[in-house]
RODO-2510 file (C-alpha; in nm, 4 decimals, decimal comma):
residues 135
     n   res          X          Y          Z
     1     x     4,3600    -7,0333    -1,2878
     2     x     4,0937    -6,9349    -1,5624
     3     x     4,1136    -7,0751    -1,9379
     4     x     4,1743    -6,6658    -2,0304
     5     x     4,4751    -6,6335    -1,7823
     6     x     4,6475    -6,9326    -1,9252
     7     x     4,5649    -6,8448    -2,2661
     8     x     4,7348    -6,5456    -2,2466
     9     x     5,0369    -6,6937    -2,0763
    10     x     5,3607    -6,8427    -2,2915
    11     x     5,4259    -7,1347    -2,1557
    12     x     5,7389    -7,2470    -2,0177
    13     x     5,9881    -7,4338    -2,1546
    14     x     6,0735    -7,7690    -2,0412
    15     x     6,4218    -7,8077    -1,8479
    16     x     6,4559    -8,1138    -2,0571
    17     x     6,6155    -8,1383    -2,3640
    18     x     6,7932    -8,3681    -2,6004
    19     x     7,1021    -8,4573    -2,5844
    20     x     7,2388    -8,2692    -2,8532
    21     x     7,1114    -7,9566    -2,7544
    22     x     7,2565    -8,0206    -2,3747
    23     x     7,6175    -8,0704    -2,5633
    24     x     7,5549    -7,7406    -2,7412
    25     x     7,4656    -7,5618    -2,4189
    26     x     7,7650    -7,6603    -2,2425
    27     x     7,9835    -7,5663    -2,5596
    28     x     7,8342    -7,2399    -2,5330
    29     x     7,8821    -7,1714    -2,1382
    30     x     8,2369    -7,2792    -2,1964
    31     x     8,3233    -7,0282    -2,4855
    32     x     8,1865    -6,7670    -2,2929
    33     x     8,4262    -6,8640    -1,9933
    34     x     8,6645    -6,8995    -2,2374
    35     x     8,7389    -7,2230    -2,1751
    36     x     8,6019    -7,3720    -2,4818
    37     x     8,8960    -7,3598    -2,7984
    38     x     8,7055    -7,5093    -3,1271
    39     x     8,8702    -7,8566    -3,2604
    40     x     8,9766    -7,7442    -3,5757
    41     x     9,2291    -7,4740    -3,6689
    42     x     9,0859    -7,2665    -3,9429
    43     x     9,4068    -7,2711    -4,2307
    44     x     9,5682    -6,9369    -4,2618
    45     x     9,5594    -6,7465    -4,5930
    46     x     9,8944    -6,9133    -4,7687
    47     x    10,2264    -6,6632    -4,8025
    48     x    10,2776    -6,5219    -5,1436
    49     x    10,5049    -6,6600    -5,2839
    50     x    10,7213    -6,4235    -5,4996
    51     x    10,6325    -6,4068    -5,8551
    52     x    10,8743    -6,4108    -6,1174
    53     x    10,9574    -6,0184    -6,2622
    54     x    10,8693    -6,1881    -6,6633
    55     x    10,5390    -6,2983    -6,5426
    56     x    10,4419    -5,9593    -6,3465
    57     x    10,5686    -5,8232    -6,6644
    58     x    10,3747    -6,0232    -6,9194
    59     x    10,0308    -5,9643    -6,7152
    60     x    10,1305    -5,5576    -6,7149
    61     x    10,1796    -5,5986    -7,1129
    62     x     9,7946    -5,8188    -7,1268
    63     x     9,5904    -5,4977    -6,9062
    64     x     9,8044    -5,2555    -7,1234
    65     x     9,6732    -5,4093    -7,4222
    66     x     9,3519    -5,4446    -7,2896
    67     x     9,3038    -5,0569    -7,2088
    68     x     9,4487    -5,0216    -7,5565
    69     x     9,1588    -5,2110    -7,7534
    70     x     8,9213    -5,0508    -7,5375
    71     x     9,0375    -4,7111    -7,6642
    72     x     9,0387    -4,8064    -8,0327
    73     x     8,6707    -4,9808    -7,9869
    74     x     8,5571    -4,5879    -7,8458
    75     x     8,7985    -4,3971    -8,1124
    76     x     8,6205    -4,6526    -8,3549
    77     x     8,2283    -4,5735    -8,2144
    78     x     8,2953    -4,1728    -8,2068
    79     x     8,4558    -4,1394    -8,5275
    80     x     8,1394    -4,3310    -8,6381
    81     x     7,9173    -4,0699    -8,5987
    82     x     7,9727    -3,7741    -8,8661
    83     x     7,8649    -3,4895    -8,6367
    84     x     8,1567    -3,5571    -8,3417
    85     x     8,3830    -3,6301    -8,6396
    86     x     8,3442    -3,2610    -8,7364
    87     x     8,3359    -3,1326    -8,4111
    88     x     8,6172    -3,3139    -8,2902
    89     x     8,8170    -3,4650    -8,5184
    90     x     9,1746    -3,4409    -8,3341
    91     x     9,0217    -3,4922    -8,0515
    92     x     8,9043    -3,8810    -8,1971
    93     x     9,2664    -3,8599    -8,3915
    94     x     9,4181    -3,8848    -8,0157
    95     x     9,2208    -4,2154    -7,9548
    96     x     9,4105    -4,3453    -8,2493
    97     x     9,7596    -4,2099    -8,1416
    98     x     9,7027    -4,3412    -7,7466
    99     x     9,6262    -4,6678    -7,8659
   100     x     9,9838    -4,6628    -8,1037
   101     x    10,1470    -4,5381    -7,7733
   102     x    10,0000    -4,8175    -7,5232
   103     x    10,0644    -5,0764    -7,7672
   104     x    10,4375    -4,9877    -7,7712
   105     x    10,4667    -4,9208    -7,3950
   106     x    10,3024    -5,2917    -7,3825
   107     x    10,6281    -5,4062    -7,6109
   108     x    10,8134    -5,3098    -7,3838
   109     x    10,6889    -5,3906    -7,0933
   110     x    10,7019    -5,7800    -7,2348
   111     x    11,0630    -5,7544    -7,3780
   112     x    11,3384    -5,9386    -7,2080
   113     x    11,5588    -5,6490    -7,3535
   114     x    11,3848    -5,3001    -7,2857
   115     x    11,6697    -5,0802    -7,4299
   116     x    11,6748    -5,2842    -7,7911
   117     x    11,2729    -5,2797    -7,7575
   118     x    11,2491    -4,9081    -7,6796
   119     x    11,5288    -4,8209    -7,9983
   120     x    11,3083    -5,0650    -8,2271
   121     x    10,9663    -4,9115    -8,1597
   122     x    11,0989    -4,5220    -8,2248
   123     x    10,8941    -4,3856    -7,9483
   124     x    11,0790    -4,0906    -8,0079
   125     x    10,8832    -4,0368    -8,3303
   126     x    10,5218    -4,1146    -8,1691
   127     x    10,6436    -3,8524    -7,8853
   128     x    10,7314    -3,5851    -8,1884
   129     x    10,3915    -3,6642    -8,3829
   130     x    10,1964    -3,5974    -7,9779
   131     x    10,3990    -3,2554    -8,0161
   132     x    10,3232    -3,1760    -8,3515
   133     x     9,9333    -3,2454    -8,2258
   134     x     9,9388    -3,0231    -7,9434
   135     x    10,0216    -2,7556    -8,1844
***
């Protein structure tokens, strides 16, 4: 053969390899037989385990309260600027009266006794000032 003919040609690899790679071959030709299973078991994801109704409870109350001071920080920026405040001033009022309304519904959410916390926070009266709003 020419210089240009084996130039152009990719040479061939050699049947011999290292060991390791011969161990990896045959791995390989056995998984795709089938044959092959891996040494290790992967570990499962664990079962929940059931969580305790005050603690479901007390992290319902913490993103409750958490939507509520994110509504008072935007009540707080719009009613900042004078222009919205005159355009929409019961509109930004509402900001205020959501966050009074989460804040209670968080209360209760976190009370061991939801009847005594409902009668102590007079939602009744936050429902009548919402109506009184809307009018």
């Amino acid at each position: 053969m020419s210089s240009h003919a084996e130039a152009g040609r990719i040479p061939a690899v050699p049947d011999v390899g290292s060991d390791e790679q011969r161990r990896v071959d045959a791995i390989v030709a056995e998984a795709k037989r089938g044959i092959w299973k891996p040494q290790y078991q992967p570990v499962g994801a664990a079962p929940l385990l059931p969580m305790c109704p005050m603690l479901v409870d007390r992290r319902l109350s913490e993103e409750i309260q958490y939507v509520q001071r994110l509504l008072e920080m935007m009540g707080d920026q719009l009613s900042g600027d004078p222009v919205i405040l005159q355009r929409h001033s019961r509109t930004v009022q509402g900001f205020d009266l959501m966050s009074q309304i989460l804040g209670h519904i968080a209360k209760v959410v976190s009370a061991e006794d939801k009847h005594t916390a409902i009668d102590g926070i007079g939602m009744h009266e936050l429902r009548a000032r919402l109506k009184r709003q809307a009018l």
